[in-house]
N, CA and C atoms as an extended XYZ file, in Angstrom:
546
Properties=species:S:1:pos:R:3:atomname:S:1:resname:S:1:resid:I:1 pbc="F F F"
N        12.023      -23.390       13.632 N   UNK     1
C        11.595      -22.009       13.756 CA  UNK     1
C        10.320      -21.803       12.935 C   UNK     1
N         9.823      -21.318       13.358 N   UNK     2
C         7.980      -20.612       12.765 CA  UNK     2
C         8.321      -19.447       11.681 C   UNK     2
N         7.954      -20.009       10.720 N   UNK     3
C         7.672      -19.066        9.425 CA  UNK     3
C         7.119      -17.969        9.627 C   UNK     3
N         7.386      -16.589        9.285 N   UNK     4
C         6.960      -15.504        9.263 CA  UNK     4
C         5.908      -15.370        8.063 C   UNK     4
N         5.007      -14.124        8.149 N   UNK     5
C         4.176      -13.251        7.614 CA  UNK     5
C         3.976      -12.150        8.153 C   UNK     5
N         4.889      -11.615        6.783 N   UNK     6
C         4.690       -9.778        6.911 CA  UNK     6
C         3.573       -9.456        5.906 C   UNK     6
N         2.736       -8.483        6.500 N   UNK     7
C         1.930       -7.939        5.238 CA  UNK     7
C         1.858       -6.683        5.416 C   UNK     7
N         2.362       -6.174        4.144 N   UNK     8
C         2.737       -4.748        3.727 CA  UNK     8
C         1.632       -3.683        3.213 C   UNK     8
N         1.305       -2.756        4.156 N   UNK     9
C         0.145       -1.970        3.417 CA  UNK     9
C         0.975        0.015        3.552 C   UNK     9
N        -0.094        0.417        3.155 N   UNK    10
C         0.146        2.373        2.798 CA  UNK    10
C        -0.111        2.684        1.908 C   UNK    10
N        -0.458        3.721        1.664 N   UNK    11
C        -1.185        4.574        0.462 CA  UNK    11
C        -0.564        4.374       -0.686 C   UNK    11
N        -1.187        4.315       -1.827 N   UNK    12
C        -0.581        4.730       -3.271 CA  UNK    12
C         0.716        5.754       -3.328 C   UNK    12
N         1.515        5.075       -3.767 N   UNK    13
C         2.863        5.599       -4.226 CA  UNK    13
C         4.126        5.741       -2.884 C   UNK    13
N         3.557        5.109       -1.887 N   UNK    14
C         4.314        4.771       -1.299 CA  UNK    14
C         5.608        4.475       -1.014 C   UNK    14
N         6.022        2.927       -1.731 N   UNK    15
C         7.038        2.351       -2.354 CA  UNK    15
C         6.801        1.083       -1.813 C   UNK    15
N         5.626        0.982       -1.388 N   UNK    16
C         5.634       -0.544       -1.327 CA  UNK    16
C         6.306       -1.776       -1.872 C   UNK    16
N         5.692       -1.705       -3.214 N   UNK    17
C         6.243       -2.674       -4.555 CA  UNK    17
C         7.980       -2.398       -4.677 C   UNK    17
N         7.884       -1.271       -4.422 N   UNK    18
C         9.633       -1.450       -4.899 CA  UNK    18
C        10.060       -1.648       -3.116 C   UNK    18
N         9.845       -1.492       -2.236 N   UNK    19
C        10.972       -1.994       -1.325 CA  UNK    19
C        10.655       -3.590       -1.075 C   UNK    19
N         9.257       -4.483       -1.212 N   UNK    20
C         9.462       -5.778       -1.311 CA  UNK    20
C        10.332       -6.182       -2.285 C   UNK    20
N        10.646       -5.937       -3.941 N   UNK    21
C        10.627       -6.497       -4.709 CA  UNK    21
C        12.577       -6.426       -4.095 C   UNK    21
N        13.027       -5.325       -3.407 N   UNK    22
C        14.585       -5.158       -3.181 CA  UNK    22
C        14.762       -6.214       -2.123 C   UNK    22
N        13.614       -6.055       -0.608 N   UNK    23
C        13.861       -6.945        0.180 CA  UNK    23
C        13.586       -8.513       -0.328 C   UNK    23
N        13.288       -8.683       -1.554 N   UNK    24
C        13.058      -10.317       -1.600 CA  UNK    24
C        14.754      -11.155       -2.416 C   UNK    24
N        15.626       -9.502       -2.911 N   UNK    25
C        16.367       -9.684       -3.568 CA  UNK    25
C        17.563      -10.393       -1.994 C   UNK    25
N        17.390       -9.797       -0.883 N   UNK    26
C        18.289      -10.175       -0.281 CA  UNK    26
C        17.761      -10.959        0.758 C   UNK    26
N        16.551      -11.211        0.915 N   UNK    27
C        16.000      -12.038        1.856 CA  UNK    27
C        15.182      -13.466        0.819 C   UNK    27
N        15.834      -14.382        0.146 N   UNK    28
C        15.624      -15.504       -0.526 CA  UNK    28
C        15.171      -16.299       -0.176 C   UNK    28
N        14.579      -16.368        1.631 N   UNK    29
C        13.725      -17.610        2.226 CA  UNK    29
C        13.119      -16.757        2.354 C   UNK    29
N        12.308      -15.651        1.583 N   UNK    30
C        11.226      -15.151        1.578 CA  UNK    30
C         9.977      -15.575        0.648 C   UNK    30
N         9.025      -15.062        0.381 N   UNK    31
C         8.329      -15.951       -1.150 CA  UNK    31
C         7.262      -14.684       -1.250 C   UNK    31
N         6.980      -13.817       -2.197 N   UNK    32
C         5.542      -13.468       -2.321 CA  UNK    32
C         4.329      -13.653       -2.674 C   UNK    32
N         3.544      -13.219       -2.156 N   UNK    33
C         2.107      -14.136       -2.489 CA  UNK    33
C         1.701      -12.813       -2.989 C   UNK    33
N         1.195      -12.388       -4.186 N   UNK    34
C         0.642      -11.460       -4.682 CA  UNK    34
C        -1.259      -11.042       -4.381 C   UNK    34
N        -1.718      -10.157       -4.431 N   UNK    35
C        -3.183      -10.065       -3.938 CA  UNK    35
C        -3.622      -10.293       -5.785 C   UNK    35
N        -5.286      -10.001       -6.024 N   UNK    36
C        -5.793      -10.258       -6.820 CA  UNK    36
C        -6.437       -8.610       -6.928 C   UNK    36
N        -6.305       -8.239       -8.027 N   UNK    37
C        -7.471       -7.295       -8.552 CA  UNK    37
C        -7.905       -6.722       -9.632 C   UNK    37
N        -8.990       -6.186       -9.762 N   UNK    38
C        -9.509       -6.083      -11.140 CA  UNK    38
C        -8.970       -4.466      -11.961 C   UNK    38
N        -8.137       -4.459      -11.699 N   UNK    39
C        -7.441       -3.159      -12.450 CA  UNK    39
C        -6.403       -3.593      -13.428 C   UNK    39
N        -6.032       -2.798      -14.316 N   UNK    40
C        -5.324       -3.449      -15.319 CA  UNK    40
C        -3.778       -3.013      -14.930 C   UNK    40
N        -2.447       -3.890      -15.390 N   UNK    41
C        -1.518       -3.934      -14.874 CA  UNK    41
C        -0.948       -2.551      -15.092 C   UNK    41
N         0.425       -2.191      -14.535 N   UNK    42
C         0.780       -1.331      -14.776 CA  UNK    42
C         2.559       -1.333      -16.142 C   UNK    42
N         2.728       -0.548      -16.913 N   UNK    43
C         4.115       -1.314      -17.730 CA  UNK    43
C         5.013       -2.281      -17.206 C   UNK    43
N         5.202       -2.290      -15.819 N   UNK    44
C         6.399       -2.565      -14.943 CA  UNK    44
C         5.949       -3.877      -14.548 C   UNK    44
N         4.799       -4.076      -14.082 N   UNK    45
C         3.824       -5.242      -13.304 CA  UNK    45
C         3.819       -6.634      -13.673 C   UNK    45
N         4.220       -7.524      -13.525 N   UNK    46
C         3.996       -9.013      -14.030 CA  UNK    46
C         2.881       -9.847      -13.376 C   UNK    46
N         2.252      -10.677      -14.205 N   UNK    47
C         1.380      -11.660      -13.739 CA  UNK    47
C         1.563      -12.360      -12.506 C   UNK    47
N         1.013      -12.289      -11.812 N   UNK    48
C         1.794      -13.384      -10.591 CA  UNK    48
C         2.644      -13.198       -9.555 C   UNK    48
N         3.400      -12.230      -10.187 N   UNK    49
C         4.231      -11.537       -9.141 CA  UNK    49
C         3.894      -10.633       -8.623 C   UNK    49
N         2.917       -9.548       -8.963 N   UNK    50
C         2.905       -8.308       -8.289 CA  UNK    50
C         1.316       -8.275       -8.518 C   UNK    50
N         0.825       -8.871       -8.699 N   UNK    51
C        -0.634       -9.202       -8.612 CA  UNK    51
C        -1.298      -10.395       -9.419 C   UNK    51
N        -2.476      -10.379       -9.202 N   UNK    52
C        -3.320      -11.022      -10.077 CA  UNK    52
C        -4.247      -10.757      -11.116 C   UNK    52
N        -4.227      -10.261      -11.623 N   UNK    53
C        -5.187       -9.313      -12.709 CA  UNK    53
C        -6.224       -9.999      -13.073 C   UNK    53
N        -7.128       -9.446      -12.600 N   UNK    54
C        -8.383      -10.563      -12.731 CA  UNK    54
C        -9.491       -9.584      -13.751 C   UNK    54
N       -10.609       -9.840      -14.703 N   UNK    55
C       -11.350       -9.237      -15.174 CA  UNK    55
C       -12.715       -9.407      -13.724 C   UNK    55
N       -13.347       -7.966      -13.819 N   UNK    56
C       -14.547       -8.145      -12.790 CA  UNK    56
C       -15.394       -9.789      -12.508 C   UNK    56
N       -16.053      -10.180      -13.614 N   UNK    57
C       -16.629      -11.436      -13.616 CA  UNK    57
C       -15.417      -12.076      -13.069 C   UNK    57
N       -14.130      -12.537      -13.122 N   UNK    58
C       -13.205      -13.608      -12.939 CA  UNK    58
C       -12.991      -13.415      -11.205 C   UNK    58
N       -13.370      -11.800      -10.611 N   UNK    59
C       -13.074      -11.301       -9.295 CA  UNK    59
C       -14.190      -11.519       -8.764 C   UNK    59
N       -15.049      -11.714       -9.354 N   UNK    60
C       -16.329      -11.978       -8.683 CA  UNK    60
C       -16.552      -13.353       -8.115 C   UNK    60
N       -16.320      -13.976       -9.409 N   UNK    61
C       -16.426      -15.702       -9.365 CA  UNK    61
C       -15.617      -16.078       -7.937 C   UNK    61
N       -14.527      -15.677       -8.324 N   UNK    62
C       -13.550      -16.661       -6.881 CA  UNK    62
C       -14.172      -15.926       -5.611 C   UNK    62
N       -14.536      -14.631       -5.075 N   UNK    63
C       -15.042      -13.911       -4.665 CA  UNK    63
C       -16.348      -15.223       -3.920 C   UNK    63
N       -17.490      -15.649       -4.694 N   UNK    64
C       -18.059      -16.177       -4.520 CA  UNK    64
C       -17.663      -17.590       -4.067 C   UNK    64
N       -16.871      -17.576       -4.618 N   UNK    65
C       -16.142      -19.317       -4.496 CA  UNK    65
C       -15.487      -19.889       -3.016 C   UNK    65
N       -15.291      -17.862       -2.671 N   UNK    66
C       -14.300      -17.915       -1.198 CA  UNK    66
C       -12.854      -18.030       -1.283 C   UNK    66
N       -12.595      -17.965       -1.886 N   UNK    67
C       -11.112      -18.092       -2.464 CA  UNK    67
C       -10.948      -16.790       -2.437 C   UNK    67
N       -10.739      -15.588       -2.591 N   UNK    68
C       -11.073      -14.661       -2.338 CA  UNK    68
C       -11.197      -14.146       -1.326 C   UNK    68
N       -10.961      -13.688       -0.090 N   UNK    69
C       -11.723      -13.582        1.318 CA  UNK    69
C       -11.933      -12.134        1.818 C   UNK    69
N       -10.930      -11.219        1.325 N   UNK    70
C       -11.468      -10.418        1.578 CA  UNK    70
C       -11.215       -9.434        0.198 C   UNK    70
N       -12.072       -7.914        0.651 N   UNK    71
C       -12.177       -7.157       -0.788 CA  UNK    71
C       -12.097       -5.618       -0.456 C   UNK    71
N       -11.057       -5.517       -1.219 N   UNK    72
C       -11.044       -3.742       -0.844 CA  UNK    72
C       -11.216       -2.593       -1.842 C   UNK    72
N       -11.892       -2.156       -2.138 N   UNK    73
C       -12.454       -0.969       -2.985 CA  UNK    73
C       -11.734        0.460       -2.811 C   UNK    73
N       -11.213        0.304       -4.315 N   UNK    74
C       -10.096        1.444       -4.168 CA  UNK    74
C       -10.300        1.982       -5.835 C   UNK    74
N       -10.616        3.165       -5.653 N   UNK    75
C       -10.303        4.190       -7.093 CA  UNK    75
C       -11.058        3.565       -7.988 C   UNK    75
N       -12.147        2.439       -7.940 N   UNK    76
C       -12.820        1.932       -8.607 CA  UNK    76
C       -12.600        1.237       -8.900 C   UNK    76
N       -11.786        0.163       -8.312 N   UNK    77
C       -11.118       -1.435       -8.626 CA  UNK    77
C       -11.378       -1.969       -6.969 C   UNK    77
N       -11.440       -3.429       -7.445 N   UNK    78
C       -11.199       -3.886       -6.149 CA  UNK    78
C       -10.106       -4.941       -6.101 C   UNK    78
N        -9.972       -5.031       -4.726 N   UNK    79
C        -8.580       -5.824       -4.446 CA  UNK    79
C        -8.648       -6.766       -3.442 C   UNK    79
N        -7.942       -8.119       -3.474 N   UNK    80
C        -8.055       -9.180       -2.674 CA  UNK    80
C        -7.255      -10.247       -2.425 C   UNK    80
N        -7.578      -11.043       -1.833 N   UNK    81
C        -6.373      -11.818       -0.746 CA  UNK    81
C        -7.049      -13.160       -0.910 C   UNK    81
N        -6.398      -14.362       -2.035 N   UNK    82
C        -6.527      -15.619       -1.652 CA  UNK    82
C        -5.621      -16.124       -0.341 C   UNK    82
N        -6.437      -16.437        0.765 N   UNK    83
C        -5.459      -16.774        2.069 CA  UNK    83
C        -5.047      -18.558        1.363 C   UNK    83
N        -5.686      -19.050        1.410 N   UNK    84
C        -4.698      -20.643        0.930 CA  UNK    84
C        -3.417      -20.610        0.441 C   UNK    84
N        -3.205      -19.353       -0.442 N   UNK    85
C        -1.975      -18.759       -1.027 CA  UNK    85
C        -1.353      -18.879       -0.092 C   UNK    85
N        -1.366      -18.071        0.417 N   UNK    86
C        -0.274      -17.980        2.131 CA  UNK    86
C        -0.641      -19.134        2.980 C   UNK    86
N        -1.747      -19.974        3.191 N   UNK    87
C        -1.242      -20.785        3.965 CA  UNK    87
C        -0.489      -22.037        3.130 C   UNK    87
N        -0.488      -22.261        2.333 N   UNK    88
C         0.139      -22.933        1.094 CA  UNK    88
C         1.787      -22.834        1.315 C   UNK    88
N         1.847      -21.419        1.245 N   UNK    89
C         3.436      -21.021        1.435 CA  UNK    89
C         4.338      -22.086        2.486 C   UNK    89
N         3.023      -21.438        3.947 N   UNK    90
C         3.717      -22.008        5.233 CA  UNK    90
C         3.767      -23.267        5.205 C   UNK    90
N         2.986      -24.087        4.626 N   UNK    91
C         2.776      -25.452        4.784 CA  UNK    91
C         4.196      -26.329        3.853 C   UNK    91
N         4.560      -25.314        3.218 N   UNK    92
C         5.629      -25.625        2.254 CA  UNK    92
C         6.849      -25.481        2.583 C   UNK    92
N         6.716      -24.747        4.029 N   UNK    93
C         8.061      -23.998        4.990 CA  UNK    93
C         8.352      -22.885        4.428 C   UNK    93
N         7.643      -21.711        3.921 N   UNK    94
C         8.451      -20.575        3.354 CA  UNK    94
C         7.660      -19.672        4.136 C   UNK    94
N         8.755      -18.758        4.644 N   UNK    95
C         8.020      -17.634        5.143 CA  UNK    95
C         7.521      -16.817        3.840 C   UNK    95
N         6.340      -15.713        4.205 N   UNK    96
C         5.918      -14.684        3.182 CA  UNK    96
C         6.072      -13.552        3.663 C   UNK    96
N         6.059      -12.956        2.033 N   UNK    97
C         5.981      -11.079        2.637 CA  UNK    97
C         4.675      -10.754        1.791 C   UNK    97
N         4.170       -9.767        1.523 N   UNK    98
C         2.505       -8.977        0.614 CA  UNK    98
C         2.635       -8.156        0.541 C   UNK    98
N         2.304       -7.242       -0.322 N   UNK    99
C         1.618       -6.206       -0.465 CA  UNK    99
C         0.237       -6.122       -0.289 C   UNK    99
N        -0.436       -6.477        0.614 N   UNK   100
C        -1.963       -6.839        0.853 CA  UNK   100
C        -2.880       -5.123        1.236 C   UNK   100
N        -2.500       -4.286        1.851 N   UNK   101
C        -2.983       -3.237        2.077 CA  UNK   101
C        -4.106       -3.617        3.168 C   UNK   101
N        -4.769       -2.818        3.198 N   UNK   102
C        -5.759       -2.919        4.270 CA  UNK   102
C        -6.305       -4.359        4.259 C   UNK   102
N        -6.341       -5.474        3.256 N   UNK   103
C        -7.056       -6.429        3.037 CA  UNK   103
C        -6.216       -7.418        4.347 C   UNK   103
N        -4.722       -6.838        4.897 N   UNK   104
C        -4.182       -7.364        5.867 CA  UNK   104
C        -4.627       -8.003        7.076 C   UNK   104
N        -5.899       -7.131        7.820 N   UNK   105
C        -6.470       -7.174        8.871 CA  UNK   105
C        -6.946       -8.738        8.382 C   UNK   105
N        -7.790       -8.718        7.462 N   UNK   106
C        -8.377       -9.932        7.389 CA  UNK   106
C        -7.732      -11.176        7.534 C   UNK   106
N        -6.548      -10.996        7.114 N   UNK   107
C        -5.529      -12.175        7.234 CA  UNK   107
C        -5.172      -12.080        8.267 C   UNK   107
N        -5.381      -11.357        9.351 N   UNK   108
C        -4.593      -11.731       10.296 CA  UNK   108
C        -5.576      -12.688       11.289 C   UNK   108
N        -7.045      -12.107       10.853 N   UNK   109
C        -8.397      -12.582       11.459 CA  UNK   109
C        -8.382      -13.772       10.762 C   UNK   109
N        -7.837      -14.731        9.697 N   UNK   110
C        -8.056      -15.505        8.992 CA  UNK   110
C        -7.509      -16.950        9.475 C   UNK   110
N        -5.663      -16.229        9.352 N   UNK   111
C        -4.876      -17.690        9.504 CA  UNK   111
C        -4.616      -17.539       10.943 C   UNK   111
N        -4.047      -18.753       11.393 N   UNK   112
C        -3.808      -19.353       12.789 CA  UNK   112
C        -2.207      -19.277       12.983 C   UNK   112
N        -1.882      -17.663       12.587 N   UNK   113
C        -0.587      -17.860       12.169 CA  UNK   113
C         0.093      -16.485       12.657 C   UNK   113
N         0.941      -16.047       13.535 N   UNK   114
C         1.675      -14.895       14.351 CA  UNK   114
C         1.515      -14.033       12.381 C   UNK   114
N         1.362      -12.826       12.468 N   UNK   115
C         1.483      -12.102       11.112 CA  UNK   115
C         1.789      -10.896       11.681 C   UNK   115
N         3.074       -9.947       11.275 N   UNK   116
C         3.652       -8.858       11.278 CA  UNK   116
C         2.919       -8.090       10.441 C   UNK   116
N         2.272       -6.763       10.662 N   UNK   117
C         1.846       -5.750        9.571 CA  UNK   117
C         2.481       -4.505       10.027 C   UNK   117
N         3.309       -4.093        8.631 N   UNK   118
C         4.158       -3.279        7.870 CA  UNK   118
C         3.519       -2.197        7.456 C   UNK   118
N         3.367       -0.990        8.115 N   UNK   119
C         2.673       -0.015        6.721 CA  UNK   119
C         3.947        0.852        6.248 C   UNK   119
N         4.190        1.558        5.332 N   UNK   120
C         5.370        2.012        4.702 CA  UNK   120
C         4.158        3.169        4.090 C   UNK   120
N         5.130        5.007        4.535 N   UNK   121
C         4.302        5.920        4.354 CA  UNK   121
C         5.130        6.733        4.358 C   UNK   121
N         4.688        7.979        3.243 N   UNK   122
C         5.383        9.124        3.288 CA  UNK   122
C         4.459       10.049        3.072 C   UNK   122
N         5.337       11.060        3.106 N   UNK   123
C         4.114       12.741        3.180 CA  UNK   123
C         3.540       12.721        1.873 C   UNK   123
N         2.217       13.382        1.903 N   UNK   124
C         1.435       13.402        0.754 CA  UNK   124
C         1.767       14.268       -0.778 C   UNK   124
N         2.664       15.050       -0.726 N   UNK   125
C         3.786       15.748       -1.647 CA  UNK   125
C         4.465       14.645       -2.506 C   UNK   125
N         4.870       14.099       -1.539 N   UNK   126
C         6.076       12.632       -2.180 CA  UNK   126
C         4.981       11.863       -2.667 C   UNK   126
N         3.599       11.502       -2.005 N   UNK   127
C         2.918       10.526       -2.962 CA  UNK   127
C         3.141       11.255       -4.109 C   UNK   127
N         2.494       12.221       -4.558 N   UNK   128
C         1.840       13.179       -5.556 CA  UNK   128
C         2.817       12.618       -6.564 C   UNK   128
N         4.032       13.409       -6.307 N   UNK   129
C         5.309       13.292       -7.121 CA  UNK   129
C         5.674       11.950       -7.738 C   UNK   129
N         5.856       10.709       -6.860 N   UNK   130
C         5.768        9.486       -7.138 CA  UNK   130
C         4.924        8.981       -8.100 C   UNK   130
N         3.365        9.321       -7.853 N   UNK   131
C         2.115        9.085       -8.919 CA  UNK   131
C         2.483       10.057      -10.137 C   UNK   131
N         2.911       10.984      -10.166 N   UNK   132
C         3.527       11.804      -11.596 CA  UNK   132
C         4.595       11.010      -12.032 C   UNK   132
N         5.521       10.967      -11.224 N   UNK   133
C         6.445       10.200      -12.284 CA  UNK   133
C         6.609        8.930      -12.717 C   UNK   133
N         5.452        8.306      -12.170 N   UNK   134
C         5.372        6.834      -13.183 CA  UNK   134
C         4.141        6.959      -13.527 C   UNK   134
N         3.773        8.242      -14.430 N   UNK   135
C         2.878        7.711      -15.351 CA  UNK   135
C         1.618        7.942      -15.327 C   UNK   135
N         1.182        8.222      -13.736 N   UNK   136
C        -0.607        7.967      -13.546 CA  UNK   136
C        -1.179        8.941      -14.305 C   UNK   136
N        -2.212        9.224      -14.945 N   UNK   137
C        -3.351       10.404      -15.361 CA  UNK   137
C        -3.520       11.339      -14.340 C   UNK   137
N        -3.342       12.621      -14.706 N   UNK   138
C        -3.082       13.278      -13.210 CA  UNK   138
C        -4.698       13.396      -12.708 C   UNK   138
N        -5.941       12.790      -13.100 N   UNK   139
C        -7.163       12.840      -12.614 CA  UNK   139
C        -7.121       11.456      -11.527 C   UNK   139
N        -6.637       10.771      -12.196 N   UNK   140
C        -6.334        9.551      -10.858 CA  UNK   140
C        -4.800        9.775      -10.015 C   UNK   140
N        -4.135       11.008      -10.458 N   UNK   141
C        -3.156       11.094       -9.043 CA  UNK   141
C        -4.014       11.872       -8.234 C   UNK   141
N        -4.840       13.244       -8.490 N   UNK   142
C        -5.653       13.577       -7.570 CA  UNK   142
C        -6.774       12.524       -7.091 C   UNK   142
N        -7.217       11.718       -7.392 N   UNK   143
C        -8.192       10.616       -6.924 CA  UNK   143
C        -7.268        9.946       -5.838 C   UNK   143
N        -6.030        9.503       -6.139 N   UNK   144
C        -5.172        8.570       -5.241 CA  UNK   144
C        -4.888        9.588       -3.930 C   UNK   144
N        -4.595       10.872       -4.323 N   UNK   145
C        -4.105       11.315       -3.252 CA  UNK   145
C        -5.078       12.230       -2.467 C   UNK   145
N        -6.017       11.708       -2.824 N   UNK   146
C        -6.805       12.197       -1.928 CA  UNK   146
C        -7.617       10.983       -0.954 C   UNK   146
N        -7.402       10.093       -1.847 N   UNK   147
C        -7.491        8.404       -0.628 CA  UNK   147
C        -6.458        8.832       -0.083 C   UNK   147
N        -5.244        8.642       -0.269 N   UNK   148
C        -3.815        8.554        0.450 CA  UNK   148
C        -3.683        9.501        1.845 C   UNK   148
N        -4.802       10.636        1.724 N   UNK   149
C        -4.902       11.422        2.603 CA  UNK   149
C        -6.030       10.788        3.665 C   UNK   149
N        -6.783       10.236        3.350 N   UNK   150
C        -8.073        9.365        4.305 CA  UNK   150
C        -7.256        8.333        5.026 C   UNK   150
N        -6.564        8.145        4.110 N   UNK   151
C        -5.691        6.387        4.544 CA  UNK   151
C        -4.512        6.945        5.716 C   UNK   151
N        -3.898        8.087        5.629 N   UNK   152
C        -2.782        8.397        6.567 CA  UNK   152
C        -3.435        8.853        7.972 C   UNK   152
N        -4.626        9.475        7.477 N   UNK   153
C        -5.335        9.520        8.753 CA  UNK   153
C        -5.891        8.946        9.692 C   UNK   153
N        -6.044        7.571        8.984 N   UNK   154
C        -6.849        6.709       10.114 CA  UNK   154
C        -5.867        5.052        9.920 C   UNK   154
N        -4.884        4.817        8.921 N   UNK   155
C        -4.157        3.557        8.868 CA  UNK   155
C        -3.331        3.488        9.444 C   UNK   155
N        -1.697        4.136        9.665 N   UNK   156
C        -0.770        3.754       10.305 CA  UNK   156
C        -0.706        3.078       11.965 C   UNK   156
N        -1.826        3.531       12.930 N   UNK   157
C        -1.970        3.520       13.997 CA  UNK   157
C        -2.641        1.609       14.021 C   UNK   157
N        -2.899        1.492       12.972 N   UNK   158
C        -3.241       -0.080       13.192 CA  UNK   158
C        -2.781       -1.489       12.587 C   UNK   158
N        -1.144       -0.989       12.554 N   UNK   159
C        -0.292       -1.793       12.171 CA  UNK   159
C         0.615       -1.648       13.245 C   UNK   159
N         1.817       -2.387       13.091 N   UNK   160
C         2.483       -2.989       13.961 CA  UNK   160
C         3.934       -2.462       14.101 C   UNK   160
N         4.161       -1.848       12.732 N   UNK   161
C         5.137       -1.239       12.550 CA  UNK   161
C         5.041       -0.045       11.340 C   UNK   161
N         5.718        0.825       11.380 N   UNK   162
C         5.608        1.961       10.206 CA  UNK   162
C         7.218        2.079       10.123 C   UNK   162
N         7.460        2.121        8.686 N   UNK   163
C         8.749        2.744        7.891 CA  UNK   163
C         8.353        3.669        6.981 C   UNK   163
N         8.830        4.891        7.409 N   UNK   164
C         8.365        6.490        6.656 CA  UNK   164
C         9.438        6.216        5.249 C   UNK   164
N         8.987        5.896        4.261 N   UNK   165
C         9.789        5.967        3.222 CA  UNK   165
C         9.991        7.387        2.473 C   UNK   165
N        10.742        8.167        3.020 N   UNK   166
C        10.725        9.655        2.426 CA  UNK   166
C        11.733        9.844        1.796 C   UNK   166
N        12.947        8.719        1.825 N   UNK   167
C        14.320        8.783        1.466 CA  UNK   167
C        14.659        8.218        0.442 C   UNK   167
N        15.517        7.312        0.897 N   UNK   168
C        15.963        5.914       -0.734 CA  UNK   168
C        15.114        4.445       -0.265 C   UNK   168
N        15.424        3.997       -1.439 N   UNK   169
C        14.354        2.656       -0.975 CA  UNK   169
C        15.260        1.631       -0.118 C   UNK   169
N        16.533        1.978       -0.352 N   UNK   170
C        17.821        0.943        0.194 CA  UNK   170
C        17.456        1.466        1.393 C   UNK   170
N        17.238        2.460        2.073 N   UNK   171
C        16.989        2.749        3.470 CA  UNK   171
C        15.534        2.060        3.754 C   UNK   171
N        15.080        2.158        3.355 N   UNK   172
C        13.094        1.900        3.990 CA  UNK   172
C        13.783        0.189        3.770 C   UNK   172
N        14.107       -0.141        2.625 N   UNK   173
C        14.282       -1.870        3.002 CA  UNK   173
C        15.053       -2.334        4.040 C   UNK   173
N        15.922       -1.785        4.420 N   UNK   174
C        17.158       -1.971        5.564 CA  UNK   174
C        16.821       -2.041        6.610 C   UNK   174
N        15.609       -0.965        6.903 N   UNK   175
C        14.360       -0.944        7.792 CA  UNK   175
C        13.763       -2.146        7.793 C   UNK   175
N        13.116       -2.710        6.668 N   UNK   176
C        12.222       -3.712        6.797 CA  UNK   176
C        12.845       -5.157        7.028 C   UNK   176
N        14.547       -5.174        6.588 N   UNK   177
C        15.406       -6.158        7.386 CA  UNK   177
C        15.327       -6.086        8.220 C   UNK   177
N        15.850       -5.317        8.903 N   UNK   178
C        16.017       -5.028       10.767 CA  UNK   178
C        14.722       -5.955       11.324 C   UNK   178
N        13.726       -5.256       10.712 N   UNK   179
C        12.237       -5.597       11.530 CA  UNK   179
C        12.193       -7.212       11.256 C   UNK   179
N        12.093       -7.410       10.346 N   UNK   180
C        11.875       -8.925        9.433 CA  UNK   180
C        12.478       -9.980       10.658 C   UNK   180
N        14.235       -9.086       10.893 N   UNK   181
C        15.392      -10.425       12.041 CA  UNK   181
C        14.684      -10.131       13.251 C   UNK   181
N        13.630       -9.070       13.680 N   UNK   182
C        13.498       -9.272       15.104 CA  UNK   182
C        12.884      -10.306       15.520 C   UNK   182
């Protein structure tokens, strides 16, 4: 059977991060490949797992190097996708899941490889609320949610699947099982 790739995108505060991190708890022939970017972590965030934390010069370098392939500019950070990562995975037999965000398209233009894209979205209220309660500066929850509002307008329609996460995360992941066995 052919290894999957899901890549997971939607606006800030979504629940992205938390419904992969549940679906990887019950889907174990899964593997994540984390993106790279130059923003600094968040309390919760680990090296490796939920990104790459790169300083600008270090995002630049691989950037240049190609390792790196694509780059997405967000809130004044940018963000990116070593594809070898993922083809690395497959070559190893593991399917993947991402949090890649828009940097998705590129991967799909990249590898030679069937890729599922996931966007996971809720109403712009629930971002808000979400970005308040873990923490953000409320000058970058209005910054986020006012991307989050550009992004609902023109992203969901160019993915493959949407799970409205407005509920519990055990529901939006249960969702992203279902989809994952089709």
């Amino acid at each position: 059977m052919r290894q999957k790739v899901i890549c997971i995108g939607g606006p800030t505060g979504a629940g992205k991060d938390s419904i992969v991190t549940e679906f990887l708890k019950l889907r174990p022939d899964f593997i994540r490949v984390p993106r790279s970017t130059t923003r600094l972590p968040r309390p919760h965030e680990i090296e490796g797992v939920h990104y790459h934390f790169l300083s600008k010069e270090a995002f630049s370098e691989q950037e240049e190097k190609k390792l790196i392939v694509w780059v997405d500019h967000f809130c004044n950070h940018r963000y990116g996708v070593d594809v070898t990562k993922i083809s690395d995975a497959l070559a190893n037999g593991n399917n993947v899941i991402g949090v890649f965000g828009v940097c998705s398209f590129a991967i799909k233009r990249a590898l030679l490889h069937p890729i599922s894209l996931v966007y996971v979205m809720a109403p712009l209220q629930v971002l808000e609320e979400r970005l308040i309660h873990r923490g953000d500066p409320m000058e970058q929850v209005r910054e986020r949610v006012l991307a989050a509002s550009k992004q609902l307008s023109r992203e969901p329609g160019r993915f493959d699947y949407i799970i409205k996460n407005t509920n519990t995360i055990a529901e939006a992941v249960l969702e992203l099982l279902h989809y994952s066995d089709a």
